[in-house]
C-alpha positions as CSV (number, residue, x, y, z in Angstrom):
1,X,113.7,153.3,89.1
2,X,112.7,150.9,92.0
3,X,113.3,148.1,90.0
4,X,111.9,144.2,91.0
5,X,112.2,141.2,89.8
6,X,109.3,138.6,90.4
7,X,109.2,134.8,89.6
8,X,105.9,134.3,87.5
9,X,104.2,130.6,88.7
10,X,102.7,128.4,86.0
11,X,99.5,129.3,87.1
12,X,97.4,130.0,84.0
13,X,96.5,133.6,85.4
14,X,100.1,134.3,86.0
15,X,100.9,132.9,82.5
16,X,98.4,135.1,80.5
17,X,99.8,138.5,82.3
18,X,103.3,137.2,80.7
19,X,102.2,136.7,77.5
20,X,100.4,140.1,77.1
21,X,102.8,141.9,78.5
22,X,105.0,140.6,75.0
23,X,102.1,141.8,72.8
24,X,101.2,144.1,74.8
25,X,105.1,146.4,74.5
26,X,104.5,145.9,70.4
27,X,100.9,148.3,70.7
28,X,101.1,150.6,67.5
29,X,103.8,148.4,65.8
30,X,102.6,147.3,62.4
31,X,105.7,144.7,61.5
32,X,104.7,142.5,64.8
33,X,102.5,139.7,64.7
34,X,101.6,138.5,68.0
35,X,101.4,134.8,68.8
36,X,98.1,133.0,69.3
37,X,97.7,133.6,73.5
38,X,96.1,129.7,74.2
39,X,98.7,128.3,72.3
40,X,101.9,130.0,73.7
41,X,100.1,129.8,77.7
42,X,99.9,126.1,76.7
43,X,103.5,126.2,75.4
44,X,104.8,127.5,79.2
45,X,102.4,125.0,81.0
46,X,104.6,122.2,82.5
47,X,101.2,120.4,82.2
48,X,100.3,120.6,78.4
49,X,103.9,120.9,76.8
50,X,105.1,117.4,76.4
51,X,109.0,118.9,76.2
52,X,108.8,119.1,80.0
53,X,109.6,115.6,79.6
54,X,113.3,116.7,79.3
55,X,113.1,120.0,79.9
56,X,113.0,122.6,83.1
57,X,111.9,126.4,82.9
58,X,111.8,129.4,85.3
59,X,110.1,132.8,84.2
60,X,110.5,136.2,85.4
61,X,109.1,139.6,85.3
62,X,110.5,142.8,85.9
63,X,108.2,145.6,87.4
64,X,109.0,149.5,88.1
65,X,106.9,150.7,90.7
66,X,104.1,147.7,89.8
67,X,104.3,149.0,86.1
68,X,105.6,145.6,84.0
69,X,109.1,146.5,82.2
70,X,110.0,143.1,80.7
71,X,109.6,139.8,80.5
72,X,112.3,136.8,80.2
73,X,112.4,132.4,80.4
74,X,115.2,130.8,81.7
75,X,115.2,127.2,80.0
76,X,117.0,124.2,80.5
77,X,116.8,121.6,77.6
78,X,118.6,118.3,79.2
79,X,118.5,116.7,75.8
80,X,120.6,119.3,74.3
81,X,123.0,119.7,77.2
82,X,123.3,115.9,77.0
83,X,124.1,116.0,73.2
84,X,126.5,119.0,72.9
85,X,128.4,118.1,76.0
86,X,127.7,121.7,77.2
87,X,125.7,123.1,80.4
88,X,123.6,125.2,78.7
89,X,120.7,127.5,80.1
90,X,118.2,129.4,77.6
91,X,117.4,132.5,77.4
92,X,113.5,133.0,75.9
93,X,110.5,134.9,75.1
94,X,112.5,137.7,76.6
95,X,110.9,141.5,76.0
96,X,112.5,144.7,77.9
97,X,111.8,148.6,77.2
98,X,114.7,150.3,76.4
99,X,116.6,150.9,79.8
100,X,119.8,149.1,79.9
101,X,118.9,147.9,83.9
102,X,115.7,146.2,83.0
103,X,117.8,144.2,80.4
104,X,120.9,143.3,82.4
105,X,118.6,142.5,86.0
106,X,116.3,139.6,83.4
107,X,119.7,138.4,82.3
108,X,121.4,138.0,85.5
109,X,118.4,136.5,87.4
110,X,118.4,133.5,84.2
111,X,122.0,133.2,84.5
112,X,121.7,132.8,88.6
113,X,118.9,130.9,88.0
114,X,121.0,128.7,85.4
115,X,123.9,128.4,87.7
116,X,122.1,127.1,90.5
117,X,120.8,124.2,88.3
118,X,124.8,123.8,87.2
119,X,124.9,125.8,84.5
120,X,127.9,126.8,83.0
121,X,126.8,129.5,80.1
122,X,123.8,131.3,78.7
123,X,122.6,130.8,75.2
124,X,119.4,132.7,73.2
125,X,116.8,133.7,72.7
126,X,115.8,129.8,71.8
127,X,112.4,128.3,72.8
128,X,112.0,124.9,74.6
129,X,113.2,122.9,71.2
130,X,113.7,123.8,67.5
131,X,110.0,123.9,66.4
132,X,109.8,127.4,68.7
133,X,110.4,130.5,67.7
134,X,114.0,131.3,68.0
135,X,116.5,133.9,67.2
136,X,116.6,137.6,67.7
137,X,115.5,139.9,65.1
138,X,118.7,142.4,63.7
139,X,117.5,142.7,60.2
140,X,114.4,143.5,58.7
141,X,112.5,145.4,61.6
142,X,110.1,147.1,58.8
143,X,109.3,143.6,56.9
144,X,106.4,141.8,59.0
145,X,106.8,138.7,61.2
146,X,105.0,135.8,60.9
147,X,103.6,133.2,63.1
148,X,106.8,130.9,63.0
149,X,109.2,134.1,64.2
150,X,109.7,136.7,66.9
151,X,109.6,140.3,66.3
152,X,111.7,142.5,68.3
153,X,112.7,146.3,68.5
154,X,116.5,146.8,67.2
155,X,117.7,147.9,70.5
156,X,117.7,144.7,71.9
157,X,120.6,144.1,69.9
158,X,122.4,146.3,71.4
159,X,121.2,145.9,74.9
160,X,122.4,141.9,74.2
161,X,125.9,142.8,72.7
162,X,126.4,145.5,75.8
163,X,126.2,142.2,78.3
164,X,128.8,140.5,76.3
165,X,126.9,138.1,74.7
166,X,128.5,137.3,71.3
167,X,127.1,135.9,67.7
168,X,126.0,131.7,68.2
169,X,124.2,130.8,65.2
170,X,122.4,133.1,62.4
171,X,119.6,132.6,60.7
172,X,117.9,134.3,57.7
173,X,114.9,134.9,55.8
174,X,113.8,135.0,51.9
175,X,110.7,136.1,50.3
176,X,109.9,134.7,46.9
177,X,107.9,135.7,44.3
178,X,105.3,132.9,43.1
179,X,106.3,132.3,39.3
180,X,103.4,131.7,36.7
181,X,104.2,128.3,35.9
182,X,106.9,125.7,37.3
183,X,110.7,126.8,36.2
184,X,111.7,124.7,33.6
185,X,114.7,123.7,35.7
186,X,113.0,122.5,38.2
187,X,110.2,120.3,36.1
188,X,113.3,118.7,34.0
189,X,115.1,117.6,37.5
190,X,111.6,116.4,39.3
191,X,111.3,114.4,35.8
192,X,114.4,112.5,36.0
193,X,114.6,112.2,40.1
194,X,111.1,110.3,39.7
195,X,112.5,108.2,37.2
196,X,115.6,107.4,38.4
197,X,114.5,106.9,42.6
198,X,110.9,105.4,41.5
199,X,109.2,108.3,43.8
200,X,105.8,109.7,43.4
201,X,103.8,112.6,45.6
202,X,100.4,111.6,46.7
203,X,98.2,113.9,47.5
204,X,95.1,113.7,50.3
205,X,91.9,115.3,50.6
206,X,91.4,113.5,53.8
207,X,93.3,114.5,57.0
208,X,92.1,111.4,58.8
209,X,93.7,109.3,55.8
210,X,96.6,111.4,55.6
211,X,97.2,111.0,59.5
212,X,97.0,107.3,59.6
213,X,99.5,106.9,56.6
214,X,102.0,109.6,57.5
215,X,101.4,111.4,60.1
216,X,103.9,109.9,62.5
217,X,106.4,109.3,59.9
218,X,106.2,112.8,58.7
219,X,107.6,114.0,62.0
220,X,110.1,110.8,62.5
221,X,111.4,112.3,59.2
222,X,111.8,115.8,60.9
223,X,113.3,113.9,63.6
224,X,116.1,112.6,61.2
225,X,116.5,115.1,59.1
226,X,117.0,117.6,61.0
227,X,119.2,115.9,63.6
228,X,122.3,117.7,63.0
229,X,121.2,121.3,63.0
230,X,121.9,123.9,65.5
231,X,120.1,123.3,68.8
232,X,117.8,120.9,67.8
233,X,116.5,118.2,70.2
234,X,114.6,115.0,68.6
235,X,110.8,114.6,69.4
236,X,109.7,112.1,71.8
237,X,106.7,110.6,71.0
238,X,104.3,112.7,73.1
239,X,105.5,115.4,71.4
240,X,104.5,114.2,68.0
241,X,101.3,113.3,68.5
242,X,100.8,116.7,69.9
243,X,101.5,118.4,67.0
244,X,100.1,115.8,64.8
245,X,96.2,116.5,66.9
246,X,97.1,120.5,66.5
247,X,98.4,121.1,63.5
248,X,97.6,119.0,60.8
249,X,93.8,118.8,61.1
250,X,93.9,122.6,60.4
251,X,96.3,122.2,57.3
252,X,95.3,122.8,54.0
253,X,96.1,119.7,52.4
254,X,97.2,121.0,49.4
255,X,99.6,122.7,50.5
256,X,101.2,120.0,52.2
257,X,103.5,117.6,49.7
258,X,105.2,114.3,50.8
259,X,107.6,111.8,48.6
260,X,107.7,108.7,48.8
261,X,109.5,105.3,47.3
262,X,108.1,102.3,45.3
263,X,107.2,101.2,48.7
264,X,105.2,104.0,50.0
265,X,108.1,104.8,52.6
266,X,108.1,108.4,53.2
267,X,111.5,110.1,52.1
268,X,110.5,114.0,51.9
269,X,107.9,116.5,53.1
270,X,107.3,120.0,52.8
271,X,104.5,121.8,54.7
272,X,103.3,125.2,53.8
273,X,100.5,127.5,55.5
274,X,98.3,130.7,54.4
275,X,100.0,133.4,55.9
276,X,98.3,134.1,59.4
277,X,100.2,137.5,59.8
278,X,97.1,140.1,59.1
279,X,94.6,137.6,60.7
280,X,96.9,137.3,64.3
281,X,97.6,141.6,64.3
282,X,93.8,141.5,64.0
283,X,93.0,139.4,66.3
284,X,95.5,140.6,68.6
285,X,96.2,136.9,69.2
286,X,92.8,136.4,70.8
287,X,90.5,133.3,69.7
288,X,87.4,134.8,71.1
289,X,85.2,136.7,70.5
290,X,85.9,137.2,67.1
291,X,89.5,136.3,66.3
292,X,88.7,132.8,65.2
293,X,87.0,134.5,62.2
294,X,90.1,136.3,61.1
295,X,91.7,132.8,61.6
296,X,89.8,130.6,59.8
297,X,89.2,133.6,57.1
298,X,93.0,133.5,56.2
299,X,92.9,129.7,56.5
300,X,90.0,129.1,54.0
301,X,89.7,132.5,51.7
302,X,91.8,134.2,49.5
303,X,95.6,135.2,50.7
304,X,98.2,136.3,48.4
305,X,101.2,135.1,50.8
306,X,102.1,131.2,52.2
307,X,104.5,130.7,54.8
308,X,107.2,127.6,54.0
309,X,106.9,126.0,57.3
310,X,109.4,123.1,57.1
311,X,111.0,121.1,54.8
312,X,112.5,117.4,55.3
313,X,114.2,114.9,53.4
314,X,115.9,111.9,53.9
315,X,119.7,112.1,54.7
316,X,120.8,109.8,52.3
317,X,118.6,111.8,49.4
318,X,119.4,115.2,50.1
319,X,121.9,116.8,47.7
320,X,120.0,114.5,44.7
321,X,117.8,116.9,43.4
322,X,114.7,116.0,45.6
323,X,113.5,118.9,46.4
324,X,112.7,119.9,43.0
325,X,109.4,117.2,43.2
326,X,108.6,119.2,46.0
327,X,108.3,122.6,44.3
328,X,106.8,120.7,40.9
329,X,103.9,119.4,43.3
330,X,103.6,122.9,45.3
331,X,104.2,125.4,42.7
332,X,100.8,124.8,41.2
333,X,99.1,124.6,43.9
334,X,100.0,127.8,45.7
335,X,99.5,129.4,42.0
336,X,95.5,128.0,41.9
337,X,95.0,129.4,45.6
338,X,96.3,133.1,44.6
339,X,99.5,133.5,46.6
340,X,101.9,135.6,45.4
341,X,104.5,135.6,47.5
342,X,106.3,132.6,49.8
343,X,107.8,133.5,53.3
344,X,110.8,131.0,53.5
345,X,110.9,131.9,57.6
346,X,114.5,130.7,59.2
347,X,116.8,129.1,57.8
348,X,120.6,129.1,59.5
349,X,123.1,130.7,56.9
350,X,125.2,128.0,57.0
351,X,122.7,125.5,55.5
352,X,123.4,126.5,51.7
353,X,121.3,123.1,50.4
354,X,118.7,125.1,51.3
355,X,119.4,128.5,50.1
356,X,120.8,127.6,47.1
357,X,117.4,126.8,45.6
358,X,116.2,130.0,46.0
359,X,118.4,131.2,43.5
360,X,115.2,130.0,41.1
361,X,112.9,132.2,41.8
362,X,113.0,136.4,42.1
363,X,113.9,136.5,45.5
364,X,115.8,138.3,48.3
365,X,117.0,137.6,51.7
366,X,114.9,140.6,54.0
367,X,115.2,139.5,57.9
368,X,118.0,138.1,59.6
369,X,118.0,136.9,63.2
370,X,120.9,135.9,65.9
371,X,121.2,133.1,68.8
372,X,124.1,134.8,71.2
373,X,125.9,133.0,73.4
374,X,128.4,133.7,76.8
375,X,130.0,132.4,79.6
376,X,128.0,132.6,83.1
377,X,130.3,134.7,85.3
C-alpha cells in the first residue's frame, strides 16, 4: 500500500469530497443514515460554524494509490481545555476501511497535529461541541442510526482499542414503544408538580411567536442544564441564534413542549422530531434534486417513529418530578401524529435521572456508543 496522508483545506470543493467519502464507505449498508451534505460542509467551514469562535480544526485524508481510504478531524475545543484543566485534541468524523495502517497513520497525523498546538492527549470521536454527533458505535450495528448519531462498522472498535485508546465516557440508546394513552403514573405526578410549582405548558402554533418568547431562553436553558455533562462546552451567543434560524422554523411545534412558572420563566423543554432516517438513506443526504421532498415528506406526512432530541430542565427542578409534564404534554401528541415508536438517541449511562424514566414505557436499550481516550506519546 503506498499509503498518503493529505491535509484537506476548507475550501468548499475540498469539504464536499470529505463528506462523501463518509457516505460514500456506508454504500449498501441499510443501518446508516447519512448526514444532510450542506449542513455538515457548513459544520467544517471556519466561516459558517460560529464554534470557531473557540475552536481550531485540521482535517485529513488518507489515499492508496489516489483511491480515498479514510477520513479523520483533528479538533481543538479551547473552551473545554480551559474547563477540564486538560490539553485535549479531538478526534472526529473519522471513517477508515478495514486496514489496521490507514487507521493508525489518521490517528498519528491528529495526535502530531495536536501536539504541535500543545496537546497533551487525544480524546473521541467528539464533534466541535456537544450538540454534534459523538461517540463511536459498539452496539447495535443492525438497529438504524438517526440524524442525531454516527453509524460506524464494528471494526473500528477494534482498530481504536489496538492503538491503545481506552473507554472515556459511554453513552446509550432506548427505543420506546408509544403507549395508547398517558401512564397513569405519570398523569398523577404532572397533576401534583403543576399544583404544587404553579407550572403550565403552552403550546404555539406560531414559530415566529414561539421564537420571540423562548427561543433564546430555550437554549440558555440547554446552556445550564447541561453544564455539567461530559464534554460539553456552553453556547456563545452566535451559536444560538444559529440554531434558533435552522432549526426551529422547521420544527413541528407540537412536538416541542416547554414549562414554565407563574411568571412565564422558562424552567424545562423537550424537543422531539419525525424521524428523518428513511428520508436521509433516500436522499442520500442530498437536498437537490429531489431529496428535499423526502425531507419535507417525513417532516409533514405520516411517520410512525419520533426522535427525542433534547431534554432540559432547570437545575434546581430536576429530581422533582418535572419531567412527567413533559411526557403528559407530548404523549398525546406524538399518539394523534401516528408514531409508534420514540428514539431516545444518547444519553451517557451514568445520567440515571434520565434513564430511570424509561422504566414507564415497554422499552429497551438497543445501541450503545464510546468516547476513548489516551495519552499523546
Amino acid at each position: 500500500m503506498a499509503l498518503e496522508i493529505r491535509k484537506i483545506t476548507p475550501r468548499r470543493g475540498e469539504l464536499k469530497k470529505f463528506v462523501h467519502f463518509g457516505i460514500e464507505m456506508y454504500n449498501g449498508n441499510e443501518f446508516f443514515v447519512p448526514p444532510l451534505v450542506m449542513d455538515e460542509i457548513n459544520t467544517l467551514n471556519p466561516k459558517n460554524n460560529p464554534a470557531f469562535e473557540f475552536c481550531e480544526s485540521a482535517y485529513f485524508m488518507a489515499f492508496d494509490a489516489g483511491k480515498p481510504v479514510g477520513r479523520i478531524a483533528g479538533i481543538i475545543n479551547n473552551v473545554v481545555n480551559e474547563k477540564t484543566g486538560k490539553k485535549t485534541v479531538r478526534f472526529g468524523y473519522i471513517d477508515f476501511i478495514d486496514d489496521r495502517k490507514v487507521s493508525e497513520a489518521l490517528i498519528k497525523t491528529v495526535e502530531e497535529w495536536g501536539k504541535s498546538k500543545g496537546m497533551e492527549e487525544i480524546a473521541g470521536p467528539l464533534g466541535f461541541t456537544d450538540l454534534d454527533p459523538e461517540g463511536m458505535l459498539i452496539e447495535g450495528f443492525d438497529q438504524e442510526s438517526t440524524m442525531a448519531t454516527i453509524y460506524n462498522y464494528p471494526y473500528y472498535k477494534e482498530h481504536i482499542e489496538a492503538l491503545g485508546f481506552e473507554k472515556e465516557a459511554d453513552w446509550v440508546e432506548f427505543r420506546m414503544t408509544i403507549p395508547d394513552g398517558i401512564p397513569e403514573r405519570f398523569q398523577r405526578i404532572s397533576d401534583i408538580i403543576k399544583r404544587k410549582y404553579e407550572l403550565s405548558t403552552p403550546k404555539y402554533t406560531s414559530a415566529k411567536k414561539l421564537v420571540k418568547d423562548y427561543g433564546q431562553a430555550i437554549f440558555e436553558l440547554i446552556n445550564e442544564a447541561y453544564s455539567e455533562l461530559y464534554g460539553f462546552s456552553p453556547l456563545t451567543t452566535r451559536q444560538i441564534n444559529r440554531y434558533i434560524s435552522i432549526y426551529i422554523p422547521v420544527l413541528r411545534l407540537d412536538n416541542i413542549s416547554l414549562i414554565v412558572d407563574k411568571d412565564k420563566k422558562l424552567i424545562g423543554v423537550g424537543i422531539a422530531m419525525p424521524s428523518m432516517s428513511k428520508a436521509l438513506i433516500k436522499s442520500r443526504g442530498r437536498l437537490f434534486p429531489t431529496g428535499w421532498i423526502h425531507l419535507l415528506k417525513a417532516l409533514r406526512r405520516q411517520n410512525d417513529i419520533v426522535d427525542l432530541l433534547l431534554v432540559a430542565v432547570k437545575p434546581e427542578f430536576q429530581s422533582k418530578g418535572v419531567n412527567s409534564l413533559l411526557f403528559t404534554d407530548l404523549i398525546p401528541c406524538f399518539i394523534n401524529n401516528g408514531y409508534k415508536f420514540a428514539e431516545s438517541n444518547p444519553e451517557l449511562e451514568l445520567n440515571q435521572k434520565v434513564q430511570s424514566q424509561w422504566g414507564n414505557f415497554e422499552s429497551r436499550q438497543h445501541k450503545r456508543r464510546r468516547a476513548y481516550r489516551k495519552a499523546i506519546d
